[in-house]
C-alpha positions as CSV (number, residue, x, y, z in Angstrom):
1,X,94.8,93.7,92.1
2,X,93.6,96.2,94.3
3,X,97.1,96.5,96.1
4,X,98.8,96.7,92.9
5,X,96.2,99.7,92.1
6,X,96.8,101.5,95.4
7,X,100.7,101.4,94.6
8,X,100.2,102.9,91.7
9,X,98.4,105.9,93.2
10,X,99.9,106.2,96.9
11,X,101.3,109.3,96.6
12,X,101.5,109.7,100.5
13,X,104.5,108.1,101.6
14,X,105.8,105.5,102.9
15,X,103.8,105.4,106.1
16,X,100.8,105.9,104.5
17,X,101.5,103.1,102.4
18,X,102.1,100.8,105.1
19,X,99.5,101.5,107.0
20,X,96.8,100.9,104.1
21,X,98.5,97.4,103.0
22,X,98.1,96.9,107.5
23,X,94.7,97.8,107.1
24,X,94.2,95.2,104.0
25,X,95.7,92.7,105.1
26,X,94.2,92.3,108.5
27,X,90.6,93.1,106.9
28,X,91.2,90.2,104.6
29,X,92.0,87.7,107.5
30,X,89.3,88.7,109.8
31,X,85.6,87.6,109.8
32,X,84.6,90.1,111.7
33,X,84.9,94.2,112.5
34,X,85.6,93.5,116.1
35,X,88.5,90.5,115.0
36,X,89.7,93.6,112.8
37,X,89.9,96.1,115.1
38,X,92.0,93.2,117.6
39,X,94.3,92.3,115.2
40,X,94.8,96.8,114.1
41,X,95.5,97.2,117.4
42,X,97.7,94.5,118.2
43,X,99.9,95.9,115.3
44,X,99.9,99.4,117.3
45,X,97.7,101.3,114.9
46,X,95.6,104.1,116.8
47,X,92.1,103.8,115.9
48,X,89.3,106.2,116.0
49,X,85.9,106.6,115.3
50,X,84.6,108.8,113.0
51,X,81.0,110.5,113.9
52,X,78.2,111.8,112.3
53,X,77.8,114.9,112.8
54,X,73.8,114.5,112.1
55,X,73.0,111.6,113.8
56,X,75.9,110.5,116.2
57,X,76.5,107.2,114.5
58,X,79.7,105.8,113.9
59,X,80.1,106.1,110.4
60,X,83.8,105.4,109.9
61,X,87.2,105.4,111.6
62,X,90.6,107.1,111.1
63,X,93.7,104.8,111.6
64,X,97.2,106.3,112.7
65,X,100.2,104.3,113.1
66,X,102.3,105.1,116.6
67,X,105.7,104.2,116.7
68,X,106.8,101.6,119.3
69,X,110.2,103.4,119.9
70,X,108.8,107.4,121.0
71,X,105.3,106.7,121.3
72,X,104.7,109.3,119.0
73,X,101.2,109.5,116.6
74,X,101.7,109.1,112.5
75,X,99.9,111.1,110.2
76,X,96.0,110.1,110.5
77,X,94.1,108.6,107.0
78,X,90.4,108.0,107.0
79,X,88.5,105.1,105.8
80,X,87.5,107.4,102.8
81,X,90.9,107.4,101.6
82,X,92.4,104.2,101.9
83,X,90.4,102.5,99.2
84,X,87.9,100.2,98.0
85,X,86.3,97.8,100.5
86,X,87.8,98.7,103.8
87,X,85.5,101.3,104.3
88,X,83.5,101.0,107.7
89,X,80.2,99.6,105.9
90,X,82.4,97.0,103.9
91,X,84.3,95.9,106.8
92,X,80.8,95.2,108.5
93,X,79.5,93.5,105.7
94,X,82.2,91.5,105.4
């Protein structure tokens, strides 16, 4: 349902599209944030933390895709913005 939802409202593009149903589907198969981050990576998604700027924690990430033919960096989106339950603290929680 939440897929449906997020096509409804993914106003971004086609890359940021792709990346968020990535991000979902590999956060749906993994148990664990470190199995997440694995399988993210293995797809060729840059990922990034994103810091507190109070306490130094790692409080979320940002996700970019990099294409496999130049190399080149996507557009960034932030675990704000991709959507219900693949924020940093849901992923952890599991």
């Amino acid at each position: 349902m939440l897929a449906a939802i997020e096509r409804l409202e993914d106003s971004g593009g086609s890359n940021h599209r792709m990346l968020r149903r990535t991000l979902r589907a590999r956060a749906a198969v993994s148990l664990w944030e470190v199995e997440w981050i694995r399988r993210m990576r293995a797809t060729g998604t840059v990922l990034q933390p994103r810091v507190s700027v109070v306490d130094g924690y790692v409080v979320g990430y940002i996700a970019q895709w990099r294409d496999a033919h130049s190399a080149r960096v996507g557009p960034a989106i932030t675990d704000l913005e991709v959507g219900a339950g693949l924020s940093l603290p849901d992923l952890r929680e599991g």
